[in-house]
N, C-alpha and C positions, 0 to 999 in steps of 0.2 A: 504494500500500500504506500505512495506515495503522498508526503503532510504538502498540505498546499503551502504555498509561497506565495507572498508579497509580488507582483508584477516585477520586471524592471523597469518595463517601458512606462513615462514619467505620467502619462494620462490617465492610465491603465491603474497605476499605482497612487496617483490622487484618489479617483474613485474606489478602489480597497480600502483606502484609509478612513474614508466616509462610512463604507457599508461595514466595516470591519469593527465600528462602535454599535451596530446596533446588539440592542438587550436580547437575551433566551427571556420571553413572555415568562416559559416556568419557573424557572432561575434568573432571574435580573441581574445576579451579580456576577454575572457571565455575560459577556458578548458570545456573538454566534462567530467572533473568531479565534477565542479561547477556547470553544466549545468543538471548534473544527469543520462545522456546518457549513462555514464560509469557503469555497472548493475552488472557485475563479472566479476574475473580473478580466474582459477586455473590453476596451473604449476605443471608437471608429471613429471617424467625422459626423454620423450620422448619430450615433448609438453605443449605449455601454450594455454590456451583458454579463450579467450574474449570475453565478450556477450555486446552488446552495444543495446538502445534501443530509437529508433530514436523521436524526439520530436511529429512528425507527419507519419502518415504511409506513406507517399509520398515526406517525406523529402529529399529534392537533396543534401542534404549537406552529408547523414548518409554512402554515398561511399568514400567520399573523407576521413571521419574522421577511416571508415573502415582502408582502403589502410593505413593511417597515421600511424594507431597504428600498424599496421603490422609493417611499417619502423621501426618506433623508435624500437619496438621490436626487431628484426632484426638486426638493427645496435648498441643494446646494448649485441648482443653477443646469441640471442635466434635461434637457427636455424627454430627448426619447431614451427610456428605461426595457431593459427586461429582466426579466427573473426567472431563470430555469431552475427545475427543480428535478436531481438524478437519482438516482438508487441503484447505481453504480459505476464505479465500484461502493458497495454497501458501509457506511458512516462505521468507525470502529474507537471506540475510549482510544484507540493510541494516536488519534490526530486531537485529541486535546493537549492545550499547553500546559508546560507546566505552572506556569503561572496562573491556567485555570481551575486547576489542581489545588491550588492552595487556598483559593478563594471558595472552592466549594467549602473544603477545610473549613475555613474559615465563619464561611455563612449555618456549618452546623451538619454540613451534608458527607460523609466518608467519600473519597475520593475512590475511582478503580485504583487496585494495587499493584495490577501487573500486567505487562505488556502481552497483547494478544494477537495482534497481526504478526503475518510471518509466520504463525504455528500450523502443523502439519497434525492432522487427528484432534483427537479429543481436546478440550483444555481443561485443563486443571481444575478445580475448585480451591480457591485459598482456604486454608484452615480456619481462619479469625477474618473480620475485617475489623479496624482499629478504630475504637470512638472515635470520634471527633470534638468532643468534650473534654474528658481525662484521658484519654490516648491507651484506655485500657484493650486489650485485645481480647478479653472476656466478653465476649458479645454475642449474642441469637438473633437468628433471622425469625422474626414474627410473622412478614407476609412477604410473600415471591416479587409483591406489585405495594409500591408505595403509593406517595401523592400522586405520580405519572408512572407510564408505562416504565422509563428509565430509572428508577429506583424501586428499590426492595426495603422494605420496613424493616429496621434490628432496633434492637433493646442492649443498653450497657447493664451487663450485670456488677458492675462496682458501683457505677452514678445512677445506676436504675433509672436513664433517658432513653426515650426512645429517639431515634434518628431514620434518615434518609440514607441509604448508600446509592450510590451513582455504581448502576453491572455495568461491568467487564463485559463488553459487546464489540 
């Protein structure tokens, strides 16, 4: 899997730097290019075009973040906008950054803990996944499907919180 890149070309890469602020509706404390949803921009004389690529094929949030980047585009002066939207190659936790990584952290939500693209067969299931609270690694999964499709419900059995983890996809 190839992590998308910042254009070179300087138009191209203006427009990145616009759409690459907009918010994850679910997570706001993510941009959708920390998130890695943000996959290309190219800018023509006529037209900029945006490929975004949704965390889950039936992600409800991938319209809202659509419509978004249109705006910002838009009201940074771009008349003709597109927004494509791929499902492949399939969205995977290893095109988040790291620095999106900590902000989930951050915001209360466990981060994925291990790299999954590139693997061949099965993958793993981690043993623990690490509060994000106390950092304890005594922790259970409550429910498969959290607040959205991309996190699983767990429980700290030391702080006795429940949290969000963001799967390994």
């Amino acid at each position: 899997m190839v992590t998308p890149l910042r254009p070179a070309e300087p138009a191209a890469a203006q427009a990145w730097d616009i759409a690459a602020q907009v918010p994850d509706p679910e997570v706001p404390v993510l941009t959708i290019e920390d998130l890695g949803v943000l996959r290309s921009v190219v800018a023509t004389d006529t037209e900029v075009r945006v490929v975004l690529t949704p965390t889950y094929s039936g992600c409800p949030a991938i319209d809202q973040m659509r419509d978004d980047v249109a705006a910002r585009l838009h009201e940074a002066g771009y008349p003709q906008v597109r927004v494509d939207t791929t499902l492949s190659p399939a969205w995977t936790t290893d095109w988040m950054s790291d620095a999106g990584k900590r902000k989930l952290e951050a915001y209360g939500i466990a981060p994925p803990d291990f790299r999954a693209a590139g693997r061949r067969g099965p993958i793993t299931v981690a043993l623990a996944v690490k509060c994000p609270r106390c950092h304890s690694t005594r922790t259970r999964e409550i429910a498969r499907f959290g607040s959205t499709s991309c996190k699983a419900l767990y429980e700290c059995q030391d702080c006795l919180e429940p949290f969000d983890y963001f799967k390994v996809h």
